[in-house]
C-alpha positions, 0 to 999 in steps of 0.5 A, a space after each residue: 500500500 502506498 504512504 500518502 503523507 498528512 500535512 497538518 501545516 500548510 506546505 509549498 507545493 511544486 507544480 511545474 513553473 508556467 502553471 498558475 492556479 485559479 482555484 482549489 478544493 480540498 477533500 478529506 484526504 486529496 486536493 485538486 487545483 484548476 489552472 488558468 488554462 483549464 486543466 485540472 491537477 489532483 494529490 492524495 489518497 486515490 483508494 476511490 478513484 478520486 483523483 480522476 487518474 482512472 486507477 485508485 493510486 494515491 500520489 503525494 505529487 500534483 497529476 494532471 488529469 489527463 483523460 480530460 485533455 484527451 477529451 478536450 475539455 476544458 475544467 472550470 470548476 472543481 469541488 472534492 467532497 470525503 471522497 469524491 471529486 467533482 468537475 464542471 467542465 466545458 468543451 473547448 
């Protein structure tokens, strides 16, 4: 089983430089970030499929969720509950 460490504290997160951030959502135990160009970024426990990765893989390091890419839609909003994630997206 995968060690997903638990940050108490706020923490500096490394997202690759050109991205900017214009939303975020925290669920019980994953978080997910939206950028200025649509995309959609998810961290944590993954038991439940939550991350969007289309396994249930926990990571420590921000994925981009690339099966929204591929459909070419573009993420506007996002909001993770206990265990779920949820998106609103748009086709681009």
């Amino acid at each position: 089983a995968a060690f997903i460490s638990i940050q108490a504290f706020p923490a500096l997160l490394d997202l690759p430089q050109d991205l900017e951030v214009s939303a975020v959502s925290c669920g019980s135990r994953h978080t997910a970030v939206v950028t200025r160009g649509g995309e959609l970024y998810t961290w944590g426990w993954g038991k439940y499929g939550q991350l969007g990765h289309g396994n249930n893989t926990s990571s420590d390091q921000a994925c981009r969720v690339e099966h929204l890419v591929a459909k070419g839609l573009r993420v506007e909003e996002v909001v993770c509950g206990p265990w779920t994630t949820y998106v609103r997206v748009r086709e681009r």
